[in-house]
N, C-alpha and C positions, 0 to 999 in steps of 0.2 A: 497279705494283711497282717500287721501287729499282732502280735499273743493277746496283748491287752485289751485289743479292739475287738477280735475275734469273739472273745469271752462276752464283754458286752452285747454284741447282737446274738450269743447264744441265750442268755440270761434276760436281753428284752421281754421278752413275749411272758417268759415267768414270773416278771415284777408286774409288766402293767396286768396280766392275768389278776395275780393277786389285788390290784386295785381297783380295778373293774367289780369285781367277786367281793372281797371283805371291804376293800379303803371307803370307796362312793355307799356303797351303803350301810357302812357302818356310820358312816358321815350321815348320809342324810336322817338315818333312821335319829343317832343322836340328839341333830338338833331340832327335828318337828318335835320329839318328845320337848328339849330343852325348852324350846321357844314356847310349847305348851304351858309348862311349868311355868317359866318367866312372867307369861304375860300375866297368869294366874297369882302369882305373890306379889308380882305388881300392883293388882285390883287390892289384894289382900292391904298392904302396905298404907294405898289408899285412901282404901273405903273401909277398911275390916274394922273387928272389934279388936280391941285393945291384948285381949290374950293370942289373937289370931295375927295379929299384926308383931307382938312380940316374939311369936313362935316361925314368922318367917324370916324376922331379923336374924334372930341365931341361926337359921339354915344359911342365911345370907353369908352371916361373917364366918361360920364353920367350912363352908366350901368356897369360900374366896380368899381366906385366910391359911389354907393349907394345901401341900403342894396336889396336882391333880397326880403324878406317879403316886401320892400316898394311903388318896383317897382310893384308886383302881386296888393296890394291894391288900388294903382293907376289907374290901367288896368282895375281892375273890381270893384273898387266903387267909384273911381273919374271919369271915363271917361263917366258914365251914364248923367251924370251933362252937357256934352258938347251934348247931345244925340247921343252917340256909345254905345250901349247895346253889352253885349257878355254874352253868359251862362257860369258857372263856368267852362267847362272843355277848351273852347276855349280860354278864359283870361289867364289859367293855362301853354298852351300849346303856346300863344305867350308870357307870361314871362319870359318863362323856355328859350324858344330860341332866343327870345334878350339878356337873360343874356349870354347863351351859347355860341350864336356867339359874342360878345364883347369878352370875355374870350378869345376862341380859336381861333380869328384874329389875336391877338398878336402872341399866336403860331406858327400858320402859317407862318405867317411874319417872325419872327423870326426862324422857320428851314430854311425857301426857300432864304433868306439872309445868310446860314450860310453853305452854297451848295459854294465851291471855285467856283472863278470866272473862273477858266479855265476851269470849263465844260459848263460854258454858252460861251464860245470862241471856244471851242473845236465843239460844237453843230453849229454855226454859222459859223466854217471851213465848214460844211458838208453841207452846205444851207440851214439851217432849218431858219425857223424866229424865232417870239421871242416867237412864243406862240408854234409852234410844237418843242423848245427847251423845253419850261417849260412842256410839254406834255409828251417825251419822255423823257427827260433826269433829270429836278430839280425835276418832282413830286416824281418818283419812289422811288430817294435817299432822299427826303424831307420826304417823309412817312415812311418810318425805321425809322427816327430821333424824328417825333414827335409823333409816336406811343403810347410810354409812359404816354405821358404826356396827347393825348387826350385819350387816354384808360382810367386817373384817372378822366378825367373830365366829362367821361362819369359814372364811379362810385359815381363820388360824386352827380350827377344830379341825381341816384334812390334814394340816403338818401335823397337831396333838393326836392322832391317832395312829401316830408311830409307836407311843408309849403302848401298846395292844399287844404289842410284840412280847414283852412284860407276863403276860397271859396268857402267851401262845396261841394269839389270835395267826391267823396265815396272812397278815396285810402284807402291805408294800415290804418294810423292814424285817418284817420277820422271813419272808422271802428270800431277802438277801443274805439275812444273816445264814440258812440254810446252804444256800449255796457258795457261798463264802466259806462255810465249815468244811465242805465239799473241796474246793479249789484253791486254798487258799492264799486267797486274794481278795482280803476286804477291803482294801481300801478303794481294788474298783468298783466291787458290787457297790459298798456305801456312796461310793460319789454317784454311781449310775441312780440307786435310790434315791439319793438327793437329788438328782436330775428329774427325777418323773415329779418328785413330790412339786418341785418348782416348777415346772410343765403344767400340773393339775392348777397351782397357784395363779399360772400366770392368765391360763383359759378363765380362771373365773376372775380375776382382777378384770380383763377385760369384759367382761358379762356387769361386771359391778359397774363399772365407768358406763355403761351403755342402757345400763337400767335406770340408775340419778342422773342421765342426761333427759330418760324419757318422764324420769316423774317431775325432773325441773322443768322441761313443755308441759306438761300436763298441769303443771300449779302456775305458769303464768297463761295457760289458754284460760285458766279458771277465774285466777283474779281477773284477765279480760272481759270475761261475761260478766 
């Protein structure tokens, strides 16, 4: 067996360990929070009052406007300065979900605006108010619509949590770079990391395709009824 190859399946088990352990759930924890936040300044954006709506603007264009490496260094080596300590995985997992929810607010915003307005008229013939409208009636067609798009945002946040490594989080990347310092041989650990990270990418592209295939039957069995 190859030197090079050899290293690789010794170094396997210790990347995906590390992504199993820190990557997937630093991933997921990220964007329930994110998508929390999102759909929240979305309403705000809205429906909100005018000071409440201005003040999610600026969160809007502050974290969409600045690099996500800038915002993580911020959180966890400038905020010690003001005395807010955080250990690397908590700093990690609130910059992943302020960047996240910034991102997929517009989203939101943007399908639940793009829902005709005779089904919120249509919903308020029937007595619904405004929020057992957007309950029953904008979310369900609002989530077909933006599925794709936070389906990618959710792919692209398993590659963005490479930057953790930054923090000394133990994901994927930092992994390797460990073992790399070790052997060195980065250029195979990093292509092997680049191999898992596209591995994780491609399982969930496929989960994506298989999901808007079942909510594209699911909305024309509906328009059939």
């Amino acid at each position: 067996m190859p030197a090079w190859l050899h290293l690789m399946a010794q170094s396997l088990w210790p990347l995906l360990y590390a992504g199993l352990v820190f990557t997937v759930p630093l991933t997921l924890a990220s964007f329930a929070l994110g998508m929390a936040l999102a759909f929240c300044a979305a309403l705000v954006r809205l429906f909100g009052p005018r000071w409440a709506v201005a003040a999610v603007r600026f969160y809007i264009w502050l974290f969409r406007g600045s690099p996500l490496l800038v915002q993580l260094f911020v959180i966890f080596y400038g905020l010690p300065n003001v005395g807010i300590v955080l250990d690397p995985l908590t700093a990690a997992i609130i910059g992943f979900s302020l960047n996240v929810g910034a991102y997929n607010a517009e989203v939101i915003r943007g399908v639940i605006e793009s829902i005709p307005r005779g089904q919120w008229e249509a919903a308020y013939s029937m007595n619904m108010t405004r929020a057992q409208a957007l309950r029953r009636v904008i979310l369900p067609q609002a989530a077909r619509v933006a599925l794709p798009a936070l389906s990618n945002s959710f792919i692209s946040l398993v590659k963005d949590t490479s930057l953790a490594a930054v923090l000394t989080v133990p994901e994927i990347f930092q992994a390797a770079q460990r073992i790399a310092a070790v052997t060195y041989e980065p250029l195979i650990l990093y292509t092997e990391a680049a191999l898992i990270y596209l591995l994780f990418s491609s399982v969930l592209s496929q989960a994506q395709g298989k999901l808007e295939a079942r909510f594209g039957r699911h909305a024309v069995f509906s328009a059939g009824r």
